[in-house]
ZAVEXPA-329650 format. One record per residue: residue in one letter; x, y, z of N, C-alpha, C in turn. Coordinates in steps of 0.02 Angstrom, whole numbers, plus 50000, padded with zeros to 5 digits. Layout:
ZAVEXPA-329650
aXYZXYZXYZ ...
This chain:
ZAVEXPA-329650
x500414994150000500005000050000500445006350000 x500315011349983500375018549972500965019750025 x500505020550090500595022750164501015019050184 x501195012150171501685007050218502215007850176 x502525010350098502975010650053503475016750095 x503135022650113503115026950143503035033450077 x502435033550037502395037449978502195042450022 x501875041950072501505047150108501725052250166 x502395046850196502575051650254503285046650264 x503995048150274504415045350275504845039250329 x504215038550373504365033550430503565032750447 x503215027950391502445025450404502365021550456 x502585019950508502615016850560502715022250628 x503015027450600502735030250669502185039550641 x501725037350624501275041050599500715039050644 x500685044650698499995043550760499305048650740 x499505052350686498845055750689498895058950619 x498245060550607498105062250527498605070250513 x498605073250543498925079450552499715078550516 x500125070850549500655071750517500525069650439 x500265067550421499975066050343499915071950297 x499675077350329499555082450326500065088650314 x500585087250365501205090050361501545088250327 x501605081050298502235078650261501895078350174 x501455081750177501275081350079501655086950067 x502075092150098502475095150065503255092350039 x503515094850031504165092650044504695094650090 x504595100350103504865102950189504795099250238 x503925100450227503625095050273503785086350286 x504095085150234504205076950236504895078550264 x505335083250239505955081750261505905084450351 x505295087750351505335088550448505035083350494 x504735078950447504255074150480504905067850490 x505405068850447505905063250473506295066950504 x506415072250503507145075650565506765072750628 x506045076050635505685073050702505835067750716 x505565062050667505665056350703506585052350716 x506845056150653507675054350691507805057150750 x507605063750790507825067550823507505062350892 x506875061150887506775056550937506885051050924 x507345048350884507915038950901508285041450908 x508665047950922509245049050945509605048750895 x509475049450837510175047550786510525052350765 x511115053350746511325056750675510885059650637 x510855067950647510275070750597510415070950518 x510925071950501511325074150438511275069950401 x511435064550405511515056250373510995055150363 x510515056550420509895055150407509205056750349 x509505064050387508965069250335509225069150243 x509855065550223509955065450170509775059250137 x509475050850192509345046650179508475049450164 x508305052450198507395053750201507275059950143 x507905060850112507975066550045507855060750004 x508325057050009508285051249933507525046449931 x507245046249994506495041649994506335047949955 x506195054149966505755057949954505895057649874 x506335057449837506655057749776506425050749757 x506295047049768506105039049749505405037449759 x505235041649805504455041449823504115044149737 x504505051949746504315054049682504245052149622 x504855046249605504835042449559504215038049559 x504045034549598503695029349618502975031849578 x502895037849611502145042049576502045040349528 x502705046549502502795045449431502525039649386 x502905035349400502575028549361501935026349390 x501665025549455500995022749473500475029849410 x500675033949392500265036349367500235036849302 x500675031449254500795030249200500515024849197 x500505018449261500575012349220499715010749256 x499365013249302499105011349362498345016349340 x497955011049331497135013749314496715015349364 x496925011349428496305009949491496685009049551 x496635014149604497095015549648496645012349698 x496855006549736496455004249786496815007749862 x496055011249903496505013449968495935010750018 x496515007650076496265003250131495875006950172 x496095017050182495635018550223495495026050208 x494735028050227494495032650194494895039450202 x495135038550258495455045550288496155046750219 x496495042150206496835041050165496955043950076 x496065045550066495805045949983496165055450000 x495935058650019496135064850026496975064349987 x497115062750053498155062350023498325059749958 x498035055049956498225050549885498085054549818 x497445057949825497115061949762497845068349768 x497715070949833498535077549807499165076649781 x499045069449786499845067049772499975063049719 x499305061349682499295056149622498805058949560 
């Protein structure tokens, strides 16, 4: 799905509320939605934020083609159709 690839937000596993969904359809926004969550594992921000640059760059790709090759976008949950339509 979309959301577990992480097309939608760059660490789909720790996404607690619709709001960050919300924040990360930008691209600022995606690259702040992973400083956050590196900043709370404690990691290396730098390394990081340039690994959650390249999802975002691959995510993009990903579109790209789901919207070339891909007729019928199945989404598991309603809250979900919003994001998907801004982004596809």
């Amino acid at each position: 799905m979309y959301h577990d690839v992480g097309l939608l937000h760059p660490f789909p596993s720790k996404v607690y509320t619709e709001g960050q969904l919300a924040h990360a359809s930008s691209f600022w926004g995606y690259l702040g939605e992973g400083r956050s969550v590196l900043a709370a594992r404690h990691r290396l921000l730098t390394p990081g934020i340039v690994i959650v640059f390249g999802k975002w760059l691959y995510s993009k790709l990903i579109r790209f083609l789901l919207r070339k090759v891909a007729d019928l976008h199945l989404v598991p949950s309603d809250y979900l159709i919003p994001y998907l339509q801004q982004q596809m």
